[in-house]
C-alpha positions in Angstrom: 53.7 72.2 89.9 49.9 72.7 90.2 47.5 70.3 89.7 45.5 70.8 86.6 41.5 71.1 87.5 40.9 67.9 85.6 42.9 65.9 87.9 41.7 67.2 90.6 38.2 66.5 89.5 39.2 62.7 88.3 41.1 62.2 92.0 38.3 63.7 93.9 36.3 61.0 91.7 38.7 58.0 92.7 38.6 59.1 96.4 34.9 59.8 96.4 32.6 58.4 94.1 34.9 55.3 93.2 35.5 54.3 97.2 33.7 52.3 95.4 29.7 52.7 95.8 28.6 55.2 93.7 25.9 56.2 96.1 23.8 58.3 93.9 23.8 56.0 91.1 23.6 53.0 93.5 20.7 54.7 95.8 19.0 54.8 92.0 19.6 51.4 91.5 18.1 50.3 95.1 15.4 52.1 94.5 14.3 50.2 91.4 13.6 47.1 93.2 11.7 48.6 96.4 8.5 49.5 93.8 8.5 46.0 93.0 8.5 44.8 96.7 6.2 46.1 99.9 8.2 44.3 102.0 11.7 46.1 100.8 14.3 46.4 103.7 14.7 50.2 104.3 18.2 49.8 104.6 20.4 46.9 102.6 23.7 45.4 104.7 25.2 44.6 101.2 25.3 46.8 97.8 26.2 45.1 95.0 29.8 45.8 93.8 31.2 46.9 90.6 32.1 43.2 89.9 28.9 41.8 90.5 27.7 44.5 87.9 29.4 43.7 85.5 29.1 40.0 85.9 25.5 40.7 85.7 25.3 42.6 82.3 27.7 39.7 80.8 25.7 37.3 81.9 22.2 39.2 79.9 24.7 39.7 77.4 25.4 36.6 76.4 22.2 34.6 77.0 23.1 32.5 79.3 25.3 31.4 82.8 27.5 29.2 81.4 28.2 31.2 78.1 29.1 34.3 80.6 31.1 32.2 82.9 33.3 31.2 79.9 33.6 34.8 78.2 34.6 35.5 82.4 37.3 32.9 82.5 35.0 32.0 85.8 33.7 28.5 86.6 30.4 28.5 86.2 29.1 27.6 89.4 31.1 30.2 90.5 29.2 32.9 88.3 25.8 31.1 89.2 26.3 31.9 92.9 27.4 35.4 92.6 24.0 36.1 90.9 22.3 34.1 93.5 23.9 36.6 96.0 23.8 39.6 94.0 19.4 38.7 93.7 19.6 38.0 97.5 21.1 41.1 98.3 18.6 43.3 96.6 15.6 41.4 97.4 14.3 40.1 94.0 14.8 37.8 91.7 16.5 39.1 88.5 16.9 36.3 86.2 13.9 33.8 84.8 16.2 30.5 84.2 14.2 29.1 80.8 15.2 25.6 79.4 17.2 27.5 76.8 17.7 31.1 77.7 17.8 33.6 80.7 15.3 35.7 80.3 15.0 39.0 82.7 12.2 40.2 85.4 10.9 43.4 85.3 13.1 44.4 88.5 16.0 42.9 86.0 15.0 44.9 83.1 15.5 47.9 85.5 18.5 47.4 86.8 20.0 46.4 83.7 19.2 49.8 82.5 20.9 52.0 85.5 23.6 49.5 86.0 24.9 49.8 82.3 25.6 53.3 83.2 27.1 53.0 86.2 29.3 50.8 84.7 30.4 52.6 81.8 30.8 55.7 84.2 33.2 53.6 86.7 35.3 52.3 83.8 35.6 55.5 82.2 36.8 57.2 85.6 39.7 54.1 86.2 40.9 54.5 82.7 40.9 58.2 82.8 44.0 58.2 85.6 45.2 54.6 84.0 45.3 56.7 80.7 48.3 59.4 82.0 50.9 56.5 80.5 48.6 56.8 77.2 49.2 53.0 76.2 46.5 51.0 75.2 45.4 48.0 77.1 42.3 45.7 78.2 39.8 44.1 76.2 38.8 46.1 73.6 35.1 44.8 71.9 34.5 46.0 67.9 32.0 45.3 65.8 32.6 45.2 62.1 30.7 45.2 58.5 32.1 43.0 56.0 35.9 40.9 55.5 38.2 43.9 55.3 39.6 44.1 58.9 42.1 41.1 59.2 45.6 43.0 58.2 44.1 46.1 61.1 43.4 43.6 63.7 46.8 41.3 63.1 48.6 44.7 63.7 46.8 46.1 66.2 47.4 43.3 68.3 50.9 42.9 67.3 52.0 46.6 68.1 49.9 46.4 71.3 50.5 43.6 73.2 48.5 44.6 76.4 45.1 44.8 74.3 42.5 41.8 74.0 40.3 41.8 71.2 37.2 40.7 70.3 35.5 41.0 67.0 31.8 40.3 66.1 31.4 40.4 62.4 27.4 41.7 61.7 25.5 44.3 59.1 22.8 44.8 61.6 22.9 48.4 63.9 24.4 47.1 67.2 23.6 49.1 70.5 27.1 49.7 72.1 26.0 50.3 75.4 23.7 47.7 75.7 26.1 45.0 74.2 29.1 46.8 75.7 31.0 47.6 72.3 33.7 50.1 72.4 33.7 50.6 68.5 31.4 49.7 65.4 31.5 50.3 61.9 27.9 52.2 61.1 26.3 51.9 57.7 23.9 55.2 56.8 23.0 58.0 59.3 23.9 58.3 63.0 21.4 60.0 64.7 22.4 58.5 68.4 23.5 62.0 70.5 25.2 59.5 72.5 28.0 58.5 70.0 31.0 60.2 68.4 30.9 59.3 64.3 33.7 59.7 62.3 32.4 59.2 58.8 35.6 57.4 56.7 33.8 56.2 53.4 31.0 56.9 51.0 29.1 54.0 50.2 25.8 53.9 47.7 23.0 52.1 48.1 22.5 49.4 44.4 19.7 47.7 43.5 20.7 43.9 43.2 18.9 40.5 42.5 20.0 37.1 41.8 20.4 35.4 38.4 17.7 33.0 39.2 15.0 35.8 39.9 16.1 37.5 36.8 15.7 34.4 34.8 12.2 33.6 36.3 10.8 37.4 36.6 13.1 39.2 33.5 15.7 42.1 34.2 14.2 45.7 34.8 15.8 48.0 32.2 13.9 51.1 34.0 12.9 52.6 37.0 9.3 52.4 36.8 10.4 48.6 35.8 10.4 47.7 39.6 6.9 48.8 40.2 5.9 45.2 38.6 8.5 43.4 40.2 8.9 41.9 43.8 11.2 44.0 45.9 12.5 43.2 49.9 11.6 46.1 51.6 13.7 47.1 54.5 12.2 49.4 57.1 12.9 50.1 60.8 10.6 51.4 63.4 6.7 51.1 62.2 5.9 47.8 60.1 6.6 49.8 56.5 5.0 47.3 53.8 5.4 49.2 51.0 8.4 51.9 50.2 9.7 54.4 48.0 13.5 53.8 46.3 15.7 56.8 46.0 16.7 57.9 42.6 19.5 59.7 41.0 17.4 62.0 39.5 16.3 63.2 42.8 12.6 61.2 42.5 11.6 57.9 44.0 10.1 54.6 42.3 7.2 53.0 44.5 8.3 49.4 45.4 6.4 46.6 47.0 6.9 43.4 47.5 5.9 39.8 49.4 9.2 40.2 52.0 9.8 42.9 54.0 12.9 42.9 56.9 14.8 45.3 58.8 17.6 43.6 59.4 20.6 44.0 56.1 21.4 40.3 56.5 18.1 39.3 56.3 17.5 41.5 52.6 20.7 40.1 51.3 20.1 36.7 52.2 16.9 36.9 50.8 18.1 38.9 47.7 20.6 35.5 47.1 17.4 33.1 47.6 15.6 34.9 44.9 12.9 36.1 46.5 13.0 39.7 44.8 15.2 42.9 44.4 17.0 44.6 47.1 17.9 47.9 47.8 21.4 47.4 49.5 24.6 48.6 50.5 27.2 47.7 48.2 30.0 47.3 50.2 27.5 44.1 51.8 27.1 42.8 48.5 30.8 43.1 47.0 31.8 39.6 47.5 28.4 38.3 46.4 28.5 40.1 43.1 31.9 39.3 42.8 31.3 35.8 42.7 27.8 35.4 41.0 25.4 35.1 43.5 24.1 38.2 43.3 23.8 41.3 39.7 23.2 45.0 40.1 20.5 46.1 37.8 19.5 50.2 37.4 22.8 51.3 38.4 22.3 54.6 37.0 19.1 54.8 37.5 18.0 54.0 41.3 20.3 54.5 44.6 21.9 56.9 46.8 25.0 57.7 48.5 25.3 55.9 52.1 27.9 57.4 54.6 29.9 54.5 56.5 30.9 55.9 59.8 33.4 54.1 62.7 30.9 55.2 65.9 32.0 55.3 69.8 30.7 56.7 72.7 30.9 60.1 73.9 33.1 60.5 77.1 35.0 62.7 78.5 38.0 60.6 78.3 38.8 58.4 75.7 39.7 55.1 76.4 43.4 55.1 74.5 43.0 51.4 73.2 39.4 53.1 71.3 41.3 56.2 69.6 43.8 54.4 68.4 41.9 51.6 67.1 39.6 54.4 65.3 42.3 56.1 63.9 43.6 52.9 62.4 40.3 51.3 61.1 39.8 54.6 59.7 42.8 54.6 57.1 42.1 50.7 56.6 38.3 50.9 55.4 39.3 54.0 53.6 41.8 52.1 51.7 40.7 48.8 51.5 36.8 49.1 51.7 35.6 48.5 47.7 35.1 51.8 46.3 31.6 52.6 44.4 32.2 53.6 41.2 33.2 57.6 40.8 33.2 57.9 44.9 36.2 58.3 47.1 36.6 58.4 51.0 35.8 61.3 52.9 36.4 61.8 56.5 35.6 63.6 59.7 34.7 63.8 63.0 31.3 64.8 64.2 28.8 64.3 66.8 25.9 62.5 65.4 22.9 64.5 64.9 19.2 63.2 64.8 
């Protein structure tokens, strides 16, 4: 029985690429630290192992040696030495130890950057052989909008008993590469060519305030109403201190306001303080309008439909314990998400497009 080309190709891989020193991707990663150095060895005794990689981005990831060493299951002294020898072995120093945080160098800002892909690249090759038994297994990171996950993630872990999960529970955009998440829930757009996003629900943006700044500043009964109110402006990118609201009719109402964030939690926190009117996804505000802390005002009149997506990485080989999780999450958020009045869920599979 031949072969197929694939294997070949992911063998080849195992006997070449993963003996296991990468040498293009590792000569890349040498290299960023001899710029910073006149005095750089032209030839290094020791490169830096997978392991000490990935202890590395653990430890930016989480802020600090001790936190990493427990997420590890290492002593921290332990994890504290390895980066001592990983730094030796390149040369430079990598980490600025602060009084309350690590923070990086510029020769650790680099290698931070190559080594992420290296890393993602290496695991991607060892599950693509461990994947020919197709069972899910290893730790498995998601990151999730909202409370409606629990029932998924008892049964996930209760049909498969060789994954390890761990959940962070945020509205904000997380980087998955960067914070090495296999799986996120994304609210609006996904313009990332890197990810897969399989859209699984239609939210809509509602305009929403709290009874206390609607007892102070009265209730807008129009559109053009908000142009004399305060309104939390979200933006991203550029500093955006003023914005324009999306209507039903197809127009916009000019808003402005004394608070401006681009972070979700930060609008809806603020939206609850009574600070002003936010322009919000409703599925981050269910729970606060179901128990009074928050009112939607305009609702025929200002808002949008928001497309909720589940968002991975694109590889050539999915890791089983990802598929299956997305195929799961995708019937639970499509049943159980709250559904915006006259929507229902949609779903699909497409590569994100700017």
């Amino acid at each position: 029985m031949r072969m197929p080309t694939w294997s070949k190709f992911v063998m080849s891989s195992m006997a070449f690429g993963l003996s296991l020193q990468f040498p293009y991707s590792y000569a890349c990663i040498m290299n960023v630290t001899r710029s910073e150095k006149n005095t750089a060895p032209a030839h290094l005794g020791h490169r830096p192992s997978l392991d000490r990689l990935r202890e590395f981005l653990e430890v930016t990831r989480a802020g600090s040696i001790s936190e990493a060493a427990r997420r590890l299951g290492l002593p921290r002294a332990t994890l504290s030495r390895r980066i001592a020898s990983l730094e030796a072995d390149l040369g430079v120093r990598l980490l600025l130890r602060r009084t309350t945080r690590l923070a990086l160098t510029r020769p650790g800002e680099e290698l931070l950057k190559r080594a992420q892909r290296v890393v993602v690249d290496a695991d991607a090759a060892w599950e693509a052989v461990r994947r020919l038994d197709d069972i899910p297994r290893g730790l498995l990171r998601v990151s999730v909008t909202g409370p409606h996950f629990l029932r998924l993630f008892t049964s996930f872990l209760r049909d498969f008993p060789e994954v390890v999960l761990e959940v962070q529970s945020t509205t904000r955009h997380v980087d998955l590469l960067a914070e090495g998440v296999d799986v996120a829930v994304r609210i609006g757009p996904v313009r990332d060519q890197d990810l897969i996003a399989r859209q699984v629900y239609s939210d809509r943006l509602i305009v929403v305030a709290s009874p206390e700044y609607l007892g102070r500043a009265g209730r807008p009964v129009r559109a053009m109403d908000l142009t004399r109110h305060d309104c939390i402006v979200g933006f991203s990118g550029a500093w955006a201190p003023s914005a324009k609201w999306p209507r039903w009719n197809g127009g916009t109402v000019p808003v402005a306001g004394r608070f401006s964030a681009n972070e979700i939690e930060h609008i809806r926190d603020a939206a609850i303080e009574g600070i002003g009117c936010a322009l919000i996804a409703s599925a981050v505000v269910a729970e606060d309008i179901g128990e009074g802390r928050l009112e939607p005002i305009l609702e025929d009149e200002v808002g949008a439909d928001l497309p909720v997506s589940l968002v991975y990485a694109d590889r050539e080989f999915i890791d089983p314990k990802v598929r299956e999780f997305v195929d799961r999450a995708a019937n639970v958020i499509a049943g159980e998400m709250p559904r915006p009045l006259g929507q229902s869920a949609t779903a699909g599979m497409t590569r994100s497009t700017p």
